[in-house]
C-alpha positions in Angstrom: -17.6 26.6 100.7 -18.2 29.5 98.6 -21.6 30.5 96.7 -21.5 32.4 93.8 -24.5 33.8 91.5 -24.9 32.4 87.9 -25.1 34.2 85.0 -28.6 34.0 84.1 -28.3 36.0 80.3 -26.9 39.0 78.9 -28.9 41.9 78.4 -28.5 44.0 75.3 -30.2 47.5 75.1 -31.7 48.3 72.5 -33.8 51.4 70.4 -35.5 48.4 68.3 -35.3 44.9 70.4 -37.1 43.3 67.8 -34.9 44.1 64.8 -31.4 43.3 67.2 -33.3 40.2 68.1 -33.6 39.1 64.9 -30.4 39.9 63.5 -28.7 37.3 66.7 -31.3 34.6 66.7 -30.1 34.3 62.3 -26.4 34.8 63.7 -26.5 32.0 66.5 -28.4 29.9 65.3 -31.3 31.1 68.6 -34.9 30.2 69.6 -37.7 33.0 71.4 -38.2 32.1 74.8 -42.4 31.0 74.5 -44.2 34.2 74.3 -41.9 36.5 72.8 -42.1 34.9 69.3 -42.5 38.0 66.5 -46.3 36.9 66.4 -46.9 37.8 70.3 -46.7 41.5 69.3 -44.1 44.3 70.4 -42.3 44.3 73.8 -40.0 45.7 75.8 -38.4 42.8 76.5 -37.2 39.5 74.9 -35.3 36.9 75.3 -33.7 34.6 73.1 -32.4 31.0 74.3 -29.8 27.6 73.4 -29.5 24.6 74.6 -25.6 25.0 74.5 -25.3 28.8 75.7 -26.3 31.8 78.1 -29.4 33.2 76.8 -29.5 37.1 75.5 -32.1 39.4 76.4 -33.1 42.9 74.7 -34.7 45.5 76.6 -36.2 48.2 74.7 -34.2 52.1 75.8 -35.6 55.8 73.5 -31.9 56.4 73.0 -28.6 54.4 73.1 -25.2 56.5 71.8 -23.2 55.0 69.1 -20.8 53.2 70.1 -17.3 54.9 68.5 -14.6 51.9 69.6 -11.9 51.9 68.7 -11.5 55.5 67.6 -13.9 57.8 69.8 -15.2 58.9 73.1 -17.9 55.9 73.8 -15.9 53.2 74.6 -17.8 49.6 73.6 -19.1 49.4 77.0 -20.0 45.2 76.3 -19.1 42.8 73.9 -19.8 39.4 72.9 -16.7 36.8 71.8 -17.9 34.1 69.6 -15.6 31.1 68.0 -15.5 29.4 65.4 -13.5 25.9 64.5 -11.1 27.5 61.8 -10.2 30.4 59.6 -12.5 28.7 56.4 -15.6 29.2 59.2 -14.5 32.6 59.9 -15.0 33.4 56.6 -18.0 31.9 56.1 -19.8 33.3 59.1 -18.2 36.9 58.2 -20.5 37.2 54.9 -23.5 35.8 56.9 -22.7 38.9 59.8 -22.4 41.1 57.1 -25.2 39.7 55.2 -27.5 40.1 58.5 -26.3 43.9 58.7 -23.2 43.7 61.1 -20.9 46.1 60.3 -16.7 45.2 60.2 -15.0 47.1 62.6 -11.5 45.3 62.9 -10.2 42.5 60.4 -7.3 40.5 62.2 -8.2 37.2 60.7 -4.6 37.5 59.5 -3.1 37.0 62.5 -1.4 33.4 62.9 -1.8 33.5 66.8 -5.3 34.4 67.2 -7.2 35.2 63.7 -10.4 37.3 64.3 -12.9 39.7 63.1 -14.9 42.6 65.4 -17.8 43.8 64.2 -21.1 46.3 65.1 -24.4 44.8 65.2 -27.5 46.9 63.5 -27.8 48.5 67.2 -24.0 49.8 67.2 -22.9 46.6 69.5 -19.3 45.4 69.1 -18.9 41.5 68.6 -15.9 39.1 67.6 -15.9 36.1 66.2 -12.5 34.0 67.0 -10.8 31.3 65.6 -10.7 28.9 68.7 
């Protein structure tokens, strides 16, 4: 029988970990791993965790190009899909993205097969949030 390695977190890069820290542990709903609470000082790293998820990390980069999807040379390079129940939750959580600083980049919640929104977190990181 076949091993196979488990997805420990997701890594985001970032040129202020802190701030894009922040900005997902409002979003999701997240927790600081012990240690890398706001109070412990800066870092290069953190990590934020969920009883119910994969944990995302932040590592601290001096430059990280803009992201230009859809339109552009620098593709999106990682995402993160998110769902929500129904389109009423969609809505709600698209004024609390925007309200946190995401930035709309594609509005299908429209669509009768699979409503959704994409958006750009403060770092330039493409998200969706799905009707599932």
């Amino acid at each position: 029988m076949a091993t196979f390695p488990t997805i420990r977190q997701v890594v985001l890069d970032a040129v202020d970990i802190r701030a894009l820290a922040e900005f997902y542990r409002e979003l999701f709903g997240l927790e600081y791993r012990s240690g890398d609470e706001p109070e412990a000082g800066e870092k290069d790293w953190l990590v934020l965790r969920s009883s119910s998820g994969v944990p995302l990390a932040f590592q601290q980069v001096e430059t990280l190009p803009a992201v230009t999807w859809p339109e552009g040379p620098v593709p999106q390079q990682l995402h993160l899909d998110t769902t929500v129940p129904d389109t009423a939750e969609l809505d709600v959580q698209h004024e609390r993205a925007l309200g946190l600083g995401a930035r709309l980049l594609r509005d299908r919640s429209d669509d009768p097969e699979e409503p959704l929104r994409v958006y750009a977190d403060p770092a330039g990181h493409p998200f969706c949030i799905f009707v599932g």
